[in-house]
DSSP file (Angstrom, degrees, kcal/mol; ACC not computed):
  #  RESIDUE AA STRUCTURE BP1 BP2  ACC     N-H-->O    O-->H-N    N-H-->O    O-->H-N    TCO  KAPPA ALPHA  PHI   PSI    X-CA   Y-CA   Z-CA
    1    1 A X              0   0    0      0, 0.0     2,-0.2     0, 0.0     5,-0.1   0.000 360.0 360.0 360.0 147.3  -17.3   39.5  -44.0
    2    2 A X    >>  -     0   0    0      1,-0.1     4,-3.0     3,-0.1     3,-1.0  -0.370 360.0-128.0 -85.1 156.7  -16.8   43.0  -44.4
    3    3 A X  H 3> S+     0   0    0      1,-0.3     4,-3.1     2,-0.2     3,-0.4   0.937 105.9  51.8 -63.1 -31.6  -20.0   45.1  -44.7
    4    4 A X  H 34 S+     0   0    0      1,-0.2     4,-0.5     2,-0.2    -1,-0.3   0.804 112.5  43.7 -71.4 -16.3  -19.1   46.8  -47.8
    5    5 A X  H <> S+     0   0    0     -3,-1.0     4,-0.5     3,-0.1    -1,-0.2   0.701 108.9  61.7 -95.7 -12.1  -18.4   43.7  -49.4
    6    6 A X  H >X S+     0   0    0     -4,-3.0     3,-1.1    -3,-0.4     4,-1.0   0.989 105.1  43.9 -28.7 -88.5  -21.5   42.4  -47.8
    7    7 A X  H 3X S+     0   0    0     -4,-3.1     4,-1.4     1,-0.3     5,-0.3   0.650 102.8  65.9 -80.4   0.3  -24.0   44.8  -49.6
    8    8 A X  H 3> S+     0   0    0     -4,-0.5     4,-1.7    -5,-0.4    -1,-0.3   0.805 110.9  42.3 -75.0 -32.3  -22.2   44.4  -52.8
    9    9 A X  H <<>S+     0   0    0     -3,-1.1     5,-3.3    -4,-0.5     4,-0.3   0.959 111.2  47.8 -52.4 -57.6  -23.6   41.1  -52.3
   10   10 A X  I ><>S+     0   0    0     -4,-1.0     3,-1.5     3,-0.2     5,-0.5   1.000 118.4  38.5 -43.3 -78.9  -26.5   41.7  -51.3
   11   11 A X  I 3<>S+     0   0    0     -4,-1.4     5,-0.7     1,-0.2    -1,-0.1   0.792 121.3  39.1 -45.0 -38.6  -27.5   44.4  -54.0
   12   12 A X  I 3<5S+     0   0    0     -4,-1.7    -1,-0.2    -5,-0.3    -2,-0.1   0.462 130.5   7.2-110.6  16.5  -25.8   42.7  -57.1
   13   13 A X  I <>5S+     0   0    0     -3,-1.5     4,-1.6    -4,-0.3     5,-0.3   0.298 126.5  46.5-147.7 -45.6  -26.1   39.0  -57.0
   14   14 A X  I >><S+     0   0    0     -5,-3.3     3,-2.9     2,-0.2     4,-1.4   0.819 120.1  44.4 -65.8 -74.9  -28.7   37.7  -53.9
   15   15 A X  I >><S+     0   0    0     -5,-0.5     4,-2.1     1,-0.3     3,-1.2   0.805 119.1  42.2 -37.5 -73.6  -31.7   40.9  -55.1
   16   16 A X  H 34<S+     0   0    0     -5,-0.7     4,-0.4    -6,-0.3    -1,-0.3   0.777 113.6  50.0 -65.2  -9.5  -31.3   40.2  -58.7
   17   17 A X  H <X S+     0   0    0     -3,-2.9     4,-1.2    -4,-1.6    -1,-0.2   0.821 113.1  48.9 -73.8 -37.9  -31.3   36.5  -58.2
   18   18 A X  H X<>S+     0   0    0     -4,-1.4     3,-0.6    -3,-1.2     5,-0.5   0.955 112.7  45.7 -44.7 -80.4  -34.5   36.8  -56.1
   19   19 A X  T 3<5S+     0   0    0     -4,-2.1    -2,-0.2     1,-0.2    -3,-0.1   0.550 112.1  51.9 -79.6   9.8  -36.3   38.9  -58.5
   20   20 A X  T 3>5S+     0   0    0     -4,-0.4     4,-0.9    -5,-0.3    -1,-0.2   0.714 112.3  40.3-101.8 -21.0  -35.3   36.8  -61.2
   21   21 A X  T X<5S+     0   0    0     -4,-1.2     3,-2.4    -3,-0.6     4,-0.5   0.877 123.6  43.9 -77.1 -93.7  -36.5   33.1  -59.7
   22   22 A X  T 3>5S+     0   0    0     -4,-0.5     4,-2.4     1,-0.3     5,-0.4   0.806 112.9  50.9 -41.4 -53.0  -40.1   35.0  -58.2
   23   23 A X  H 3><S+     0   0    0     -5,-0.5     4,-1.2     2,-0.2    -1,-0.3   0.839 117.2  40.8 -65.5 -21.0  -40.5   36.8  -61.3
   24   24 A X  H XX S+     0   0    0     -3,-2.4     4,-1.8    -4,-0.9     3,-1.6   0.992 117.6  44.6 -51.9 -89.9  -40.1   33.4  -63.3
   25   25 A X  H 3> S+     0   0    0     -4,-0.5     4,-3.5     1,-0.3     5,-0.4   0.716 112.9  50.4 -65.2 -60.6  -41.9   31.5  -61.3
   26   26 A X  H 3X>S+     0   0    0     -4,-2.4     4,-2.2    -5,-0.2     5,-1.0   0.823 110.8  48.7 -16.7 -67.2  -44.5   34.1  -61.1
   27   27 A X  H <X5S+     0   0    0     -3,-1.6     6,-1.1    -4,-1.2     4,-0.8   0.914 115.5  48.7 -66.9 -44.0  -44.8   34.5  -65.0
   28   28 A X  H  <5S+     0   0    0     -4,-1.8    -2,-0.2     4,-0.2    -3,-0.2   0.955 122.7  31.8 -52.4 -62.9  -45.0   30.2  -65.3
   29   29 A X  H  <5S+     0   0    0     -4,-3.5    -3,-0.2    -5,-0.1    -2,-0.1   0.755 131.0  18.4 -65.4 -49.7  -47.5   30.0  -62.8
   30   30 A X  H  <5S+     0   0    0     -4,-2.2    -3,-0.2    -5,-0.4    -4,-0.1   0.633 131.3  36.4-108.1  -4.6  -49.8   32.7  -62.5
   31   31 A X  S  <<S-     0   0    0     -5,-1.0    -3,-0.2    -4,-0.8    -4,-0.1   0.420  88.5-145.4-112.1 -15.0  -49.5   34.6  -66.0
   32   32 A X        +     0   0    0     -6,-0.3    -4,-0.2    -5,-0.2    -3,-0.1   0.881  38.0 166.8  28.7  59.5  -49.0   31.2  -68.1
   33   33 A X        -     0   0    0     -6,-1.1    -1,-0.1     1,-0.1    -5,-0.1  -0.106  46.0 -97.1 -54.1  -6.0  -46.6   32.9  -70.4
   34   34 A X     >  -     0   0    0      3,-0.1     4,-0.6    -6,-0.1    -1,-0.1   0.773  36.1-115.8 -16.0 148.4  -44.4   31.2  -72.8
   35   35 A X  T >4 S+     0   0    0      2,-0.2     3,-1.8     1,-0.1     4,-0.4   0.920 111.8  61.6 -30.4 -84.2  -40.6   30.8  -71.3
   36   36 A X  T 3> S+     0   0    0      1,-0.4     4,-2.1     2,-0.2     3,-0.4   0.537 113.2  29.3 -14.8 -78.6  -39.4   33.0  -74.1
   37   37 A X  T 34 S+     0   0    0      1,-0.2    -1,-0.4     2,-0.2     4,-0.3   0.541 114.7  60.8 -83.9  10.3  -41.2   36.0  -73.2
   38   38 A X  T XX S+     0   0    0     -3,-1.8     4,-0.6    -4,-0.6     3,-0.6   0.723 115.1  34.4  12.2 -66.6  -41.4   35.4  -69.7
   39   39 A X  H 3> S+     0   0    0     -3,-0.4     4,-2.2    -4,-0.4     5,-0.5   0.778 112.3  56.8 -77.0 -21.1  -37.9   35.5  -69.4
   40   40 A X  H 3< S+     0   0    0     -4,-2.1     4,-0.2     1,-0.2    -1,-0.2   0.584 110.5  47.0 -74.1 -12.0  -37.1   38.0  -71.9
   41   41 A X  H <> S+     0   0    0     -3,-0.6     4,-0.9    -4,-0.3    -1,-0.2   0.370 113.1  48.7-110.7 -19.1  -39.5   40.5  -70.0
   42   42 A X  H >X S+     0   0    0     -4,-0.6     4,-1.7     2,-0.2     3,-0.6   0.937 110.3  55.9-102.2 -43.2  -37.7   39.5  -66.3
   43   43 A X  H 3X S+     0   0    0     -4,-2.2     4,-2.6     1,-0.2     5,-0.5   0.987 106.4  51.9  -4.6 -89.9  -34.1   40.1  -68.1
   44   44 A X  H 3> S+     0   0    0     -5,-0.5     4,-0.9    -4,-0.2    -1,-0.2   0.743 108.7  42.7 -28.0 -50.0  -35.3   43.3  -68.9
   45   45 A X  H XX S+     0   0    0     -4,-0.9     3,-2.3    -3,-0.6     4,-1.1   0.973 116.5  50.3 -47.3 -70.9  -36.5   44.5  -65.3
   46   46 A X  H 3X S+     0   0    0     -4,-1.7     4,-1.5     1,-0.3    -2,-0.2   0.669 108.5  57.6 -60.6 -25.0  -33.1   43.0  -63.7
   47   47 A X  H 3X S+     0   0    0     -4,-2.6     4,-0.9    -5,-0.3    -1,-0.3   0.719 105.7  44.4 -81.5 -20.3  -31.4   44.8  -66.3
   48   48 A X  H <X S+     0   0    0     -3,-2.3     4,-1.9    -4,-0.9    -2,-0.3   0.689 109.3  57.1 -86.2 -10.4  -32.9   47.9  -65.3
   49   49 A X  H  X S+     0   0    0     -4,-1.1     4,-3.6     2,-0.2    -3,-0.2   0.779 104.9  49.4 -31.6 -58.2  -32.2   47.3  -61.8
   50   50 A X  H  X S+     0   0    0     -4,-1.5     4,-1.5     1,-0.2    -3,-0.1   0.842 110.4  59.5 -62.6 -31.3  -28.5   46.8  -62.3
   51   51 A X  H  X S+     0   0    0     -4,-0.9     4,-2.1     2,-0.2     3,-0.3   0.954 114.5  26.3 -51.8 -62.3  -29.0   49.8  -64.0
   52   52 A X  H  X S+     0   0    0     -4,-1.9     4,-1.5     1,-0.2     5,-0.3   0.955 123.5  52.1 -68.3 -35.0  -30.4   52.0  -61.2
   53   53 A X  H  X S+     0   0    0     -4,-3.6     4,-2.0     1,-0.2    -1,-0.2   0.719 100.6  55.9 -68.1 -17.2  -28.6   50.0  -58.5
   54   54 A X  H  X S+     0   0    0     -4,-1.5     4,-0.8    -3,-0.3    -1,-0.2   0.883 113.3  57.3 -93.7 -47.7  -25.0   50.2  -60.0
   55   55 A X  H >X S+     0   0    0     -4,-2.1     3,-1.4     1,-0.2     4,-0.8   0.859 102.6  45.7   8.8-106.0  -26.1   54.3  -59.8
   56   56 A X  H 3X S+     0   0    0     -4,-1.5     4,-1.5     1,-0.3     3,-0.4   0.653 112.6  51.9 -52.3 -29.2  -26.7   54.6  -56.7
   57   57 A X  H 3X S+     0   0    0     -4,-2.0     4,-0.7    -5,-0.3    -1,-0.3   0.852 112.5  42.6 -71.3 -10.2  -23.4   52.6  -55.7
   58   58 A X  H << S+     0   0    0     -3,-1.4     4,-0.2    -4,-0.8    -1,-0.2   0.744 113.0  55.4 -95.6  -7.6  -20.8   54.6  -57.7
   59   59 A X  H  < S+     0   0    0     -4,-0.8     3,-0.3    -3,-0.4    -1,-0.2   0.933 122.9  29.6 -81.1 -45.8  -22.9   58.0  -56.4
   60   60 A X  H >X S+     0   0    0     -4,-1.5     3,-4.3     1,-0.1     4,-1.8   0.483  83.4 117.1 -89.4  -2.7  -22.2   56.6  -52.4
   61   61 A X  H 3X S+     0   0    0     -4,-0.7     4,-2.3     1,-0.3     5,-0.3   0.826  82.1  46.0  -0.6 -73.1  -18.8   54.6  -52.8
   62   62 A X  H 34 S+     0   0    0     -3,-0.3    -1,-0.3     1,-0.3    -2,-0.1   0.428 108.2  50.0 -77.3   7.1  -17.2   56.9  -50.5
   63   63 A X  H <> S+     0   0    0     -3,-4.3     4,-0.9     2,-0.1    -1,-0.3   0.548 116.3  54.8-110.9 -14.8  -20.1   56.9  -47.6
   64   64 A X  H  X S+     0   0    0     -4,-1.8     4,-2.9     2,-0.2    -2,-0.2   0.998 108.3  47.5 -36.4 -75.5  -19.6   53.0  -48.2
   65   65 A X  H  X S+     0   0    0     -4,-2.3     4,-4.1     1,-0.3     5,-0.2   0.828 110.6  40.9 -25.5 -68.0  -16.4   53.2  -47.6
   66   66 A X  H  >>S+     0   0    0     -5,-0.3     4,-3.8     2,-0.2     5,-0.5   0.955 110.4  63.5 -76.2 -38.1  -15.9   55.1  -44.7
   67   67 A X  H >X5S+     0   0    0     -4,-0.9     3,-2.5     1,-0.3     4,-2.1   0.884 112.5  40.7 -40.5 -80.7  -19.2   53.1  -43.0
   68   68 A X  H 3<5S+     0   0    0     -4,-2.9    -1,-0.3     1,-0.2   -65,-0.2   0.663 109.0  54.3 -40.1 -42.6  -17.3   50.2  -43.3
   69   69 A X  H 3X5S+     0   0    0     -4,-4.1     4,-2.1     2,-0.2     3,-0.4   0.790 113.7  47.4 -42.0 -39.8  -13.9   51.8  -42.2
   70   70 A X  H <X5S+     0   0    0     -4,-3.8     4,-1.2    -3,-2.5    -1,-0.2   0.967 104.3  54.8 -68.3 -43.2  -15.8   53.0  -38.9
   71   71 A X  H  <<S+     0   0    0     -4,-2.1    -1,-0.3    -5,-0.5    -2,-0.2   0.710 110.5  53.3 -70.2   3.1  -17.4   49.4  -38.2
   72   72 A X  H  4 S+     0   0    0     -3,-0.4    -1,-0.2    -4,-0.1    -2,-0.2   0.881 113.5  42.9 -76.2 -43.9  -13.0   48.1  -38.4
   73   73 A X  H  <        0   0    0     -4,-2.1    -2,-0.2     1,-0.3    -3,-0.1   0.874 360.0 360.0 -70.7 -79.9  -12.2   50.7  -35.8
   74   74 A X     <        0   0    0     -4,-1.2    -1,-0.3     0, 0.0    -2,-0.1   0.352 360.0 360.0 -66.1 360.0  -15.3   50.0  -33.5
């Protein structure tokens, strides 16, 4: 797989999928929370995640880009 499409992976579906099962699980288990807010408070987080993370990728696109371009040539 190519790397850039790789850390698009990574960053926007495996992380927030991760911090939304641990942060669940988390809230069920050790905080005994109702669902409702439980989930309505790890929403929130993952939505500010997407927020910052979505950032930083359209600010580095083009040092993406070219990473990857080098690891085709090599």
């Amino acid at each position: 797989m190519k790397l850039d499409k790789l850390m698009y992976l990574t960053v926007h579906v495996m992380t927030p999928g991760i911090l939304l099962a641990v942060g669940l699980l988390r809230g069920h288990f050790i905080r005994a929370k109702p669902v409702s807010t439980n989930l309505m408070d790890n929403l929130s987080v993952i939505a500010i995640y997407y927020m910052i993370s979505s950032g930083i990728w359209l600010f580095n696109m083009r040092t993406i880009r070219n990473i990857a371009e080098n690891e085709q040539h090599q």
